[in-house]
Structures are given as C-alpha cells and as structure tokens.
C-alpha positions in Angstrom: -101.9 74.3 -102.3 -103.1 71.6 -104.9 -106.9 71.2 -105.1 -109.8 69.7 -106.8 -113.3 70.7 -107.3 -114.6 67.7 -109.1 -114.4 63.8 -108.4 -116.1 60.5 -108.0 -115.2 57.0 -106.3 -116.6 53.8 -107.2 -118.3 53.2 -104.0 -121.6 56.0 -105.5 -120.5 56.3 -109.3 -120.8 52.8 -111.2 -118.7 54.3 -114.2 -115.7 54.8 -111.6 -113.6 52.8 -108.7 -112.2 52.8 -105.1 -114.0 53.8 -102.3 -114.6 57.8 -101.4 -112.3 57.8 -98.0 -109.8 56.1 -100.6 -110.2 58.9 -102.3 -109.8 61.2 -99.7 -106.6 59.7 -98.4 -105.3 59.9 -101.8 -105.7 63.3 -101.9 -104.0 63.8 -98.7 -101.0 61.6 -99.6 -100.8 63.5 -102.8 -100.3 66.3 -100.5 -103.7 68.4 -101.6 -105.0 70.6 -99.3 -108.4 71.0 -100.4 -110.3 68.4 -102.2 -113.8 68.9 -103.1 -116.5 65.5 -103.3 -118.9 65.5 -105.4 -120.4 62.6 -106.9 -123.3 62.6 -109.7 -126.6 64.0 -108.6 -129.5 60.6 -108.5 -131.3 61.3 -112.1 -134.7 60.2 -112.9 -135.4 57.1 -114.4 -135.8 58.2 -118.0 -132.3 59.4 -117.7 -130.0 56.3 -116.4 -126.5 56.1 -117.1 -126.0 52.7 -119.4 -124.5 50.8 -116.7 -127.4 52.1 -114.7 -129.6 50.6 -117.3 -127.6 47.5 -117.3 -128.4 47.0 -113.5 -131.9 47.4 -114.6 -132.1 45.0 -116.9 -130.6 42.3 -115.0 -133.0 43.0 -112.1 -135.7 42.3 -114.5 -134.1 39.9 -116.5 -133.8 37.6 -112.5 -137.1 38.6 -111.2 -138.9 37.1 -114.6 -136.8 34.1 -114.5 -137.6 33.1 -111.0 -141.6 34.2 -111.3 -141.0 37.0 -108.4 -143.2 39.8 -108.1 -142.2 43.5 -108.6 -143.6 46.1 -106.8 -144.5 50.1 -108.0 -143.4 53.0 -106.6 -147.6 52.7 -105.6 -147.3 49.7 -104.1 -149.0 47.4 -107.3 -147.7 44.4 -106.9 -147.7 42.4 -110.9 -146.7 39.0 -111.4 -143.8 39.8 -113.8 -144.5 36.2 -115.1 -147.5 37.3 -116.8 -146.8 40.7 -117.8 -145.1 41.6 -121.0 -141.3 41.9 -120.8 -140.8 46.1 -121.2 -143.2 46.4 -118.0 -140.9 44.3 -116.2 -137.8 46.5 -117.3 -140.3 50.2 -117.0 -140.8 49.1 -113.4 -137.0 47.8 -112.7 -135.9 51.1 -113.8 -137.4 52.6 -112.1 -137.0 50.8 -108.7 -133.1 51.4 -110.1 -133.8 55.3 -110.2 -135.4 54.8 -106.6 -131.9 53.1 -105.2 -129.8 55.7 -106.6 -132.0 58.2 -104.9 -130.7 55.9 -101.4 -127.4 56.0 -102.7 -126.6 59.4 -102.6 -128.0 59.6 -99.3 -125.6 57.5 -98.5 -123.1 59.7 -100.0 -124.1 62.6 -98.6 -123.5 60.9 -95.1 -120.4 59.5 -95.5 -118.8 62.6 -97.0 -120.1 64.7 -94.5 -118.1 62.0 -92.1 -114.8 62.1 -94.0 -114.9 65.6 -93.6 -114.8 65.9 -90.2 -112.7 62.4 -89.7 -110.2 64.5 -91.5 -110.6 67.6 -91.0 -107.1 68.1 -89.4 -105.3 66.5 -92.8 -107.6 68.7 -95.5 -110.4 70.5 -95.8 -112.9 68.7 -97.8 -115.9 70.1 -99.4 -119.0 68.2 -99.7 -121.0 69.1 -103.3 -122.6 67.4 -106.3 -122.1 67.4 -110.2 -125.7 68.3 -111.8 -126.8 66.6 -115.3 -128.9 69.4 -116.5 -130.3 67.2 -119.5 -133.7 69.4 -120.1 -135.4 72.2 -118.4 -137.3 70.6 -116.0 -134.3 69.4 -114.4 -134.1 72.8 -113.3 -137.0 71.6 -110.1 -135.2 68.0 -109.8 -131.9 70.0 -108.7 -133.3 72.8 -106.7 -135.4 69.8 -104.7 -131.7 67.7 -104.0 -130.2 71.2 -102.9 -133.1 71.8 -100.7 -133.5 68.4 -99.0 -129.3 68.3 -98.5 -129.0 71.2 -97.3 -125.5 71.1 -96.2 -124.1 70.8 -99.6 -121.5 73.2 -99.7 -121.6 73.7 -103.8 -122.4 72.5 -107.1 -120.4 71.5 -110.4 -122.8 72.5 -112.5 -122.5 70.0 -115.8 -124.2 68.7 -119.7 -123.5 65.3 -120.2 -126.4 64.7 -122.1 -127.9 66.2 -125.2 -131.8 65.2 -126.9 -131.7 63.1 -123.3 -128.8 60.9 -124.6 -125.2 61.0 -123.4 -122.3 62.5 -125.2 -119.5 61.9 -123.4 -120.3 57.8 -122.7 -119.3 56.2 -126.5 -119.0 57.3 -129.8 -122.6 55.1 -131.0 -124.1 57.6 -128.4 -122.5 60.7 -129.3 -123.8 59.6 -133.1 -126.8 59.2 -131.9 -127.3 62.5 -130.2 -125.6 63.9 -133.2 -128.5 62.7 -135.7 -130.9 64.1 -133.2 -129.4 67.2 -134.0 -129.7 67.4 -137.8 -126.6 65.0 -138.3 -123.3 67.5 -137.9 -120.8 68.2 -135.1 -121.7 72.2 -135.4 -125.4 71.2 -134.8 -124.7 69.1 -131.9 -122.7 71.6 -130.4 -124.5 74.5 -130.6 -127.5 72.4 -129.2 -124.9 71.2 -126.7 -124.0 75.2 -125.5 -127.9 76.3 -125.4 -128.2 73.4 -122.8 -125.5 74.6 -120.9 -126.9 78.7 -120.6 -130.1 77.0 -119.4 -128.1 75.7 -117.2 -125.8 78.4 -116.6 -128.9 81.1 -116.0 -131.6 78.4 -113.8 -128.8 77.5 -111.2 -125.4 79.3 -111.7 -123.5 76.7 -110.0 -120.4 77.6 -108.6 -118.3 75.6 -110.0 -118.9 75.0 -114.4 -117.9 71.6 -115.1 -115.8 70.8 -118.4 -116.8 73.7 -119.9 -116.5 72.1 -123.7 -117.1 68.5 -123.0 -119.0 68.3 -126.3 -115.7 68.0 -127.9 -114.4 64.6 -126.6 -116.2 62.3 -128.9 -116.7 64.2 -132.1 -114.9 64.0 -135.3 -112.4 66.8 -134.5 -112.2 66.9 -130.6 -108.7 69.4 -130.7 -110.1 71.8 -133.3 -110.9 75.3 -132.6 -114.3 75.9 -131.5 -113.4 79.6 -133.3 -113.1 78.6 -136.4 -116.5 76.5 -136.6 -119.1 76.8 -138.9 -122.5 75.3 -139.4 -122.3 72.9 -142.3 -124.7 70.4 -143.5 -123.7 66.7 -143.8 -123.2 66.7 -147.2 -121.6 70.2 -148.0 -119.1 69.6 -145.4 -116.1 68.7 -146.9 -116.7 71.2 -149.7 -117.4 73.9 -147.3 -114.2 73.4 -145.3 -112.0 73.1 -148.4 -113.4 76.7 -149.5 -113.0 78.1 -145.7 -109.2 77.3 -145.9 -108.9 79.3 -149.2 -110.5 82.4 -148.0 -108.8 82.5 -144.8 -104.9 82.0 -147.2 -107.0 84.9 -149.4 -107.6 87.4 -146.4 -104.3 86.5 -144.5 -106.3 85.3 -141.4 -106.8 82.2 -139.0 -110.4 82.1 -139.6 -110.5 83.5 -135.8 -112.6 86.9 -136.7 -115.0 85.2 -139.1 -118.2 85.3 -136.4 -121.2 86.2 -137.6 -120.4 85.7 -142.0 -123.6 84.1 -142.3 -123.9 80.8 -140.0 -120.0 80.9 -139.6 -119.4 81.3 -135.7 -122.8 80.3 -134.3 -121.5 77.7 -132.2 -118.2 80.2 -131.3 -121.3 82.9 -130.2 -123.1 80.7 -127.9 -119.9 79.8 -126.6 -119.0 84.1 -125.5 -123.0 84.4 -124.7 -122.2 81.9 -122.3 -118.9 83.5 -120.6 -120.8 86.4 -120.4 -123.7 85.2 -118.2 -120.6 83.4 -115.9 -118.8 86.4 -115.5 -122.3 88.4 -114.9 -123.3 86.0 -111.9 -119.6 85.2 -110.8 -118.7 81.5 -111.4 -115.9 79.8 -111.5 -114.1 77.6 -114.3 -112.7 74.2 -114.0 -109.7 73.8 -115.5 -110.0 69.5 -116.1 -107.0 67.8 -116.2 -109.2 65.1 -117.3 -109.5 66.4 -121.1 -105.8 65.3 -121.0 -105.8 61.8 -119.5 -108.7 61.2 -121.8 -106.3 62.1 -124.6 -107.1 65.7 -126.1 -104.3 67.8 -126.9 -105.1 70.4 -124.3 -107.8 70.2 -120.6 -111.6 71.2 -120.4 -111.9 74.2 -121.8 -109.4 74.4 -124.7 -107.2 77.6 -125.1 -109.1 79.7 -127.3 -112.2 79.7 -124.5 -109.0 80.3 -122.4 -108.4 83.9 -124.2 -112.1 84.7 -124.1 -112.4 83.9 -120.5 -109.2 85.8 -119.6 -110.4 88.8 -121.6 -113.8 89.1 -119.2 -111.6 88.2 -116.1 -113.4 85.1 -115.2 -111.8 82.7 -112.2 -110.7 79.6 -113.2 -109.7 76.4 -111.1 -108.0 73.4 -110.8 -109.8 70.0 -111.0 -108.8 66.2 -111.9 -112.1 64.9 -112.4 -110.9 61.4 -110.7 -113.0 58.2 -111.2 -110.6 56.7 -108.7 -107.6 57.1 -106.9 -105.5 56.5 -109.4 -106.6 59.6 -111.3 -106.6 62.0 -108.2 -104.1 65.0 -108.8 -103.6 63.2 -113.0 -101.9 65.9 -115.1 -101.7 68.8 -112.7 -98.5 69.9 -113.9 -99.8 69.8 -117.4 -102.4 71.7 -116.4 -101.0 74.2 -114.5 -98.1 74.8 -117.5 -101.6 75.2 -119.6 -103.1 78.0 -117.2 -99.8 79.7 -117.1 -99.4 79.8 -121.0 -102.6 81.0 -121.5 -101.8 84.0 -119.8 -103.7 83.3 -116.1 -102.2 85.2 -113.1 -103.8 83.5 -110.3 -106.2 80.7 -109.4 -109.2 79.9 -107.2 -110.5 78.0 -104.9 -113.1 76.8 -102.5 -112.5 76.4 -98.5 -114.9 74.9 -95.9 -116.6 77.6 -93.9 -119.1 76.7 -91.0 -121.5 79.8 -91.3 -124.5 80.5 -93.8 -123.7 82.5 -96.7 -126.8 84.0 -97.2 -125.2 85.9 -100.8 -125.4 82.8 -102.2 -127.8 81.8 -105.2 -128.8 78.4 -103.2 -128.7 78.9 -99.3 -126.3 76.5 -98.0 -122.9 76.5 -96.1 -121.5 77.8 -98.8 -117.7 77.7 -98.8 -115.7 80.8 -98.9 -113.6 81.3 -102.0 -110.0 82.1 -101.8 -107.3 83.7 -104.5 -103.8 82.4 -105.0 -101.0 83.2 -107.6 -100.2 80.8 -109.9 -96.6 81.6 -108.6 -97.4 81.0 -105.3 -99.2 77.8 -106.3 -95.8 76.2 -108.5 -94.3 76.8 -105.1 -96.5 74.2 -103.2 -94.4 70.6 -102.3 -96.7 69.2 -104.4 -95.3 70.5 -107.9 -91.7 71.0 -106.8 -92.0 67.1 -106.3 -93.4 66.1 -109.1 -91.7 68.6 -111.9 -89.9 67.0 -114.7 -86.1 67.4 -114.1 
C-alpha cells in the first residue's frame, strides 16, 4: 500500500505545477492507496514566499504605471501616483497575503471534492504543511485549524529561520546563516530550537523533513553527530584537529556530545525526538531529500538510529510539487527504511468520526501499521523494482 503524507500542485503552490486532481489521479495510476493533500498554510504578509513577493511587486509595479488606486485592508483608498513607491509595494503585499488567504479556501474546497469524487479509487486525506517561522505563528495556525475544521491533519514544518527561507536558494540560506552568527552549526541549532517550538505549541501529526536545514549548507550529507560549534574563522582549524583526536581515541566522533560546544546542534536534535516520541508523532520519511540530490531522504540515517532507539513511527512521503514527482524515489526510500533497521511503517486513513484524543479537534484520520515486508509486497514496488 504506497502512500504519501505530504504534497503540493501548482494550481495553490506558485513554487510547484499541475493541477491537485492531476495530482490525485497520479497517485491513483501510480497505484497508491492513500495519498494525503496538503498544500502550504496562507502566511502573513511579512512572510511571503519570493515568488509571492514577485507577484507583489508586479501588482505594484502596474497599478503605479497606470495611476490606479489601491485600496487597505481598511478600506483607504491612496492614489499610488502620489505616494512613495514602498507604500505602493507595503500595501500590494499585502493585498497578495489577503489572496492567498482566498486561495487556500479554495483549496480546502476542492480537496474536500476530490476526496469524495474519488473516494472509491483512494482514500485521500485533506491537511496542511505549517511554516512555523516565530512564535506567534503558534495563534496564526491554531486560527486556520479552527476556521477549517475538517482538516484531517497537519505536516507540521521550518522553512524559515530569522524570518528568511532556508530551503529557497543558497543567497537566502547565507543570509539566514549571517543572521545566526555566520556558521552552519549556528544556523542549525537556531534551525532545531524553531522546530521544538514547533514541535511542543502544535505537535502536528505528521513532522515534515525533519533535517531540512541541511539541503543548502556547505556540507548537506555530513553527519549532524559529528557537529560542532565553530566560529567562522577557527573552522577549518577546528575540524582539522577534530579528525586527529577522533584517529587518537579510535572513534567516529559519534560519542563526542557534550566536550564543550561539541554536539550542541546533535542535542537539540535527541531533545527534539524526545518530545515526538512523548506526544506520539509521526516521521516523514522524504523521498524528496533524494530527488533534490542528497545522498540519503529527510531525516538522514544517523537521526534514523536515534529515532529507532525511542521507537518513533515513521512514514512514507514524496513531497511532490507536481505529478511528475508523485511516488519519486520510493524504492530508494524504502531500501533506506529497511537498512536502517525499521520493521514497519505508518500511515494515515480517512475516518468520518471526531477523534476527540486528538491535540486539534478535527476528523482526525485513524492511523494504521504495516510491515515493511508486507509493504515490498504491494503491485506498486514489485513493478517498479530494478531487475
């Protein structure tokens, strides 16, 4: 039984492509059985995507060139003519915040249609993927949960860090980077505090790419283990002189938490597991990590180990931007869950009662078990197994 607990289609998402039923018939042709929608939760203007601040700049960049008005979210009309040229882009932002808000109502509707339109092909799940980006976004969620109240769960994500996206391009990621004193480590323990806010506020069901953090930095396949705080300018040093005491105690470097600021990130990282485990989430395992092109899927293996150890659930998802990504690198994915030493897989099914257990009351889905043996079995990865 293939699944996915995390995608997006180009009809709500202006970073992917394809329309959501497209989506949804891909999933079904690809022979998945359950197939979870959940496009990006409307931020606030402060916090628009770049393409979402492209969109606002071209709104402003037409109405000043024609000598239109714009109107408030007050309803103050200014002759944008006459007023100075960031007023024009404040208030297009945030008339662009305002239509993502309409959006994902629109989303919401139509995935609540494709689920019943095809409810005799798959079960689909209707959710959201959070940005927590600071604290207060903590009352911006719980307010979207509350008005949609048939949202059936949450990936609960960090894509961005000092307010600025980590994930989007390397001149970001730098720039989010310098916010935080001007090091990977820094960033990413910065990075992991965001995410236990995040973690202890909502407890989403579903954690999104656990380690995201890593995509864009300087070493995106090294061990998160083996970090150590380092300053700019001590770090090549620093990591020349961790290599010869590791080949003078014999060891990977792996049990080194806690030797001053060594491990600091790789703590935040197990403070984090814990509180998962505590309050019951689930894991993604993200194919994605893969057809973005790091050597191993959201989270890497040594989070793997840890996770395993506390008997955390994990799950598959392909994070697809378009149909052409739905069901990407399963069987990569599914070799990686099986060599880290994963017995079984879960999974979220449609239910049509309130779960009142549940952190957010909703129509919560119910969650199912399956062995990963049982899973290899499905038609899915039979077909598509190398020969």
């Amino acid at each position: 039984m293939p699944f996915s607990h995390h995608s997006h289609s180009g009809q709500f998402c202006g970073h992917a492509t394809d329309s959501l039923e497209q989506m949804v018939q891909r999933a079904i042709a690809q022979g998945m059985d359950v197939y979870c929608l959940t496009e990006h939760m409307p931020r606030e203007e402060q916090d628009l995507y770049p393409e979402e601040w492209e969109w606002a700049l071209a709104a402003s960049r037409d109405n000043m060139a024609s000598g239109g008005s714009m109107t408030t979210a007050t309803g103050t009309t200014v002759d944008a003519r006459q007023q100075e040229e960031e007023v024009a882009v404040s208030q297009a932002k945030e008339a662009t915040a305002r239509a993502l808000g309409r959006l994902f109502e629109e989303y919401y509707g139509e995935a609540r249609r494709l689920g019943e339109k095809y409810a005799g092909q798959i079960s689909i799940v209707v959710g959201m993927e959070i940005d927590w980006i600071r604290p207060s976004s903590a009352g911006w969620i719980r307010g979207l949960r509350e008005r949609y109240g048939g949202l059936e769960m949450v990936v609960g994500s960090v894509h961005h860090v000092h307010g600025i996206p980590i994930d989007y391009s390397r001149p970001m990621y730098e720039a989010a980077r310098d916010r935080s004193g001007g090091t990977d480590e820094a960033l990413f323990g910065d990075y992991f505090d965001l995410q236990y806010e995040m973690l202890q506020a909502l407890q989403p069901e579903v954690v999104g790419h656990f380690d995201l953090i890593r995509l864009l930095s300087d070493a995106p396949d090294a061990s998160l283990r083996r970090m150590m705080m380092s300053s700019p300018a001590k770090k090549t040093n620093e990591k020349n002189e961790e290599e010869e005491e590791e080949e003078e105690e014999g060891g990977s470097g792996g049990g080194g938490d806690g030797a001053g600021e060594r491990g600091v990130v790789w703590q935040k990282i197990v403070r984090n597991l814990d509180w998962v485990r505590e309050y019951g989430g689930i894991v993604e395992i993200n194919s994605a990590g893969l057809r973005k092109g790091l050597r191993e899927p959201y989270p890497q293996a040594d989070i793997c180990r840890e996770m395993i150890a506390r008997g955390i659930n994990v799950t598959l998802s392909d994070d697809a931007h378009g149909v052409g990504q739905v069901g990407t690198n399963y069987i990569e994915a599914v070799r990686f869950i099986e060599e880290m030493g994963f017995q079984r897989v879960v999974y979220l099914k449609r239910k049509n009662h309130h779960d009142d257990a549940s952190c957010f009351p909703s129509s919560s889905p119910s969650r199912k078990h399956m062995d990963l043996t049982e899973l290899k079995q499905h038609a899915y990865f039979v077909r598509n197994r190398p020969c």
